[in-house]
C-alpha positions, 0 to 999 in steps of 0.5 A: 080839440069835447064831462061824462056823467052815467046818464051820457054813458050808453052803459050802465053805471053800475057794470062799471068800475069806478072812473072807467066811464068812457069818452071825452071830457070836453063837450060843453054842456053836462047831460040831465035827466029832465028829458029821460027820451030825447027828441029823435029825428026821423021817429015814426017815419018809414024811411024814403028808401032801403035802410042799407041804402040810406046810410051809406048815402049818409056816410058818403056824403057826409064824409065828404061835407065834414071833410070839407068843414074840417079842412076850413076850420084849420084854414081859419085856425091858420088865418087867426094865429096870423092875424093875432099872434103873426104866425102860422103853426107848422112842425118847425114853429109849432108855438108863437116863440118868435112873437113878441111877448107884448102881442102873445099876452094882448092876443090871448086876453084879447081873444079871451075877453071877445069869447066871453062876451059871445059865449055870455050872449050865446049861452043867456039869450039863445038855445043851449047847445047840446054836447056830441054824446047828447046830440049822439042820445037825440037831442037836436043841435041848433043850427046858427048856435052850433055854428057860432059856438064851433067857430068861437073854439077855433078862435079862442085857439087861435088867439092863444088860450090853452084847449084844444080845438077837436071838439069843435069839428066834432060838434059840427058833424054831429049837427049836419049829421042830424039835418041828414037823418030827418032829410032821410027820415032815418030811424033813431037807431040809425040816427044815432048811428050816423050821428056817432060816425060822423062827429069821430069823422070830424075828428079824422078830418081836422087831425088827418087821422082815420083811425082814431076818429073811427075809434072815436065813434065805435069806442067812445060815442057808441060803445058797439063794434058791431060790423055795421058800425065798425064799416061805416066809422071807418068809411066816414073817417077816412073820407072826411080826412081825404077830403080834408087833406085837399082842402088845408094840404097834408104834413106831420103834425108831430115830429119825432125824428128818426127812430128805430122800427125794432123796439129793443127789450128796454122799451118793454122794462121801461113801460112797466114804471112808467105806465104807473106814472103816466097812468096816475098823471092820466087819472089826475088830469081826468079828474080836474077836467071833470071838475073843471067842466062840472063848475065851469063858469055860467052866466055873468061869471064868464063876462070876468073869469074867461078875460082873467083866464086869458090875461093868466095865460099871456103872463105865463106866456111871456116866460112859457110861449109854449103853454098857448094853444091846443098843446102842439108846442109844449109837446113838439119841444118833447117830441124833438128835444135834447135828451139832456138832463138840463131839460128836465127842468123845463119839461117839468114846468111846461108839463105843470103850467099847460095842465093848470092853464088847460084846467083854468081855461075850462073852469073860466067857461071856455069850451074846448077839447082836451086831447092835444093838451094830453098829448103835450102833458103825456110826452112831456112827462115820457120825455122826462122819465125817458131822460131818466131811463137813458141815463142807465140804458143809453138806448133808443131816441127821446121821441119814442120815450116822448111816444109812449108817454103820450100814448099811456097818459091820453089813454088812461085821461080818456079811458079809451085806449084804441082812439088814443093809440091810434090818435098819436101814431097817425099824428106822429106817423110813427113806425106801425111795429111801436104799437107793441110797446105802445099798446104795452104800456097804454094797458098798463097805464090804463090799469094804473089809471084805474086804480088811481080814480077808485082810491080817489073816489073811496076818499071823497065818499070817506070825506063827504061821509 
């Protein structure tokens, strides 16, 4: 709801600190060096008309198709989860509770084992499809493949398996906007460029959050805030999610109750350990997906590792309904729960199970997003520490301890602060004055975050050495 290496990296590896390489760990196919100049779209050719003209042709139009695509893309989410699991996920049953346990398992391994079947045929018989930051490089995104590969995501979602489903309206985005540029003949420069807003775009439209998908092209993609790029990022996201709203309705994604605007001095102590934890867990988590992605399984593996990932999950599911899907579940029970200490124990078990399931799926072959499994992993945990922290403060509403939980752990997972921050408050339509603690602890974390990935690498070099 998309691993990154140096070579997908617009910056240098070694201007970086170590595991401070930007960006998301869920597109599908890890980049190599066997074709050091992708194919640029467009190259060579003098532009149809003014450069300025062209791309803000682009944006428009392209923010409004995306939009569109995204807003259908829910729909057809909608569609499976009822036609499988005989629910509809909304802010007051974000999970398939009420579905018998029989239905969650069948749905899950059902939808398991029709995905890889297709990703088997998909992946063995026809053209690869490039990730986001590869088609964003110039690699060109063919058309049914990316379709079929866009669509098979929001099923496998659907049915239950636990990823999230924002890489795929990325992906999408990214494809049109490659036919955009050749039908413009635009330059690569500018081909990159409008490649980059509208995949951030497809994440706007899906979520209904402009802010981070901007964030998303100008932070992660491109890595540039240049006033051209920070223009039309924002343009196209905001659009796209407009548009997507008239398609698929608008409402809350996450629902975090009533909470204080005026954040009080303990919001600000608190962040100060929590941010270390939340960065750690942050850090762990990027590493497995990294992991999880470098191994994921290819060829006939898939054929038995994606249904043995779906029949883990729907036995997990029959204790657990909340570790199924993109994480609204797991996190949702966070957001709005009672902040006792009897559930501590349950957070903690949704908080281990949706990371080992999230982790598993991804290993097995599935692609998929990592964003919403964050999310629930950071709430869950701030829920936990907030519970904590209540006890000797007695301050504040369980959601905003949920918010900022969320926040750090997504923040240090992608090593992209400003999409992360951005992504949860417009998800959560959380009060703009949170931002101070958010961003407080965001940073800390982000440095905790760090500081966890460099040890661990000094580690593993110490090992292999």
């Amino acid at each position: 709801m998309s691993t990154p290496s140096e070579q997908d990296s617009p910056v240098p590896s070694a201007a970086r600190p170590p595991g401070a390489e930007g960006g998301a760990l869920f597109d599908t196919v890890v980049a190599t060096r066997a074709n050091p100049r992708p194919e640029a779209p467009g190259e060579g050719r003098p532009p149809v008309v003014s450069r300025a003209f062209s791309l803000l042709v682009s944006t428009l139009v392209l923010g409004a198709l995306i939009g569109i695509c995204a807003g259908l893309l829910t729909l057809l989410l909608y569609a499976i989860e009822h036609l499988c699991l005989g629910f509809v996920e909304h802010p007051e049953l974000p999970g398939p509770f009420l579905t018998p346990a029989w239905r969650r398992a069948a749905s899950v391994f059902g939808g398991a084992s029709v995905a890889a079947i297709a990703w088997w045929a998909l992946r063995t018989k026809s053209k690869a499809v490039p990730s986001v930051k590869q088609a964003v490089a110039g690699r060109l995104m063919p058309i049914w493949q990316t379709v079929a590969h866009v669509l098979l995501q929001i099923f496998i979602v659907g049915t239950g398996l636990s990823v999230g489903r924002e890489v795929a309206p990325r992906e999408l985005g990214a494809m049109l906007a490659q036919r955009c540029a050749r039908m413009l003949r635009l330059n690569p420069t500018d081909m990159r460029t409008i490649v980059a807003v509208t995949a951030g775009a497809g994440l706007a439209g899906v979520y209904n959050a402009p802010l981070a998908g901007a964030f998303f092209a100008v932070e992660i993609l491109l890595v540039d805030v240049s006033g051209g790029t920070v223009i039309l990022s924002f343009l196209c996201s905001t659009l796209a999610a407009w548009v997507a709203t008239l398609v698929k309705g608008t409402h809350t994604f996450y629902v975090i109750g009533h909470v204080d605007a005026h954040f009080s001095w303990d919001l600000m102590v608190f962040a100060i350990p929590a941010g270390v934890i939340l960065g750690v867990c942050g850090a762990l988590f990027r590493k497995g997906s990294q992991w999880a992605e470098r191994n994921k399984a290819a060829g006939n593996a898939i054929l038995w590792m994606l249904p043995l990932a779906g029949a883990v999950t729907g036995i997990v599911a029959i204790r657990i309904p909340q570790v199924m899907g993109n994480g609204r579940a797991t996190a949702q029970l966070a957001f709005s729960g009672t902040p006792t200490m009897s559930l501590i124990p349950l957070l903690l078990l949704s908080f281990a199970a949706k990371a080992l399931i999230t982790l598993f799926t991804i290993r097995a072959g599935a692609s998929g997003g990592v964003l919403t499994p964050g999310i629930a992993l950071g709430a869950s945990m701030g829920c936990i520490l907030g519970i904590l922290w209540m006890q000797m403060t007695g301050t504040n509403s369980i959601g905003v301890y949920a918010l900022l939980g969320a926040c750090a752990l997504l923040s240090a997972s992608q090593n992209a602060p400003l999409m992360a921050m951005c992504l949860v408050m417009e998800l959560t339509e959380a009060p703009m004055n949170l931002f101070v603690p958010v961003v407080f602890i965001s940073m800390i974390s982000l440095l905790a975050s760090h500081a966890t990935l460099s040890v661990v690498e000094r580690r593993s070099v110490t090992v292999l050495g």
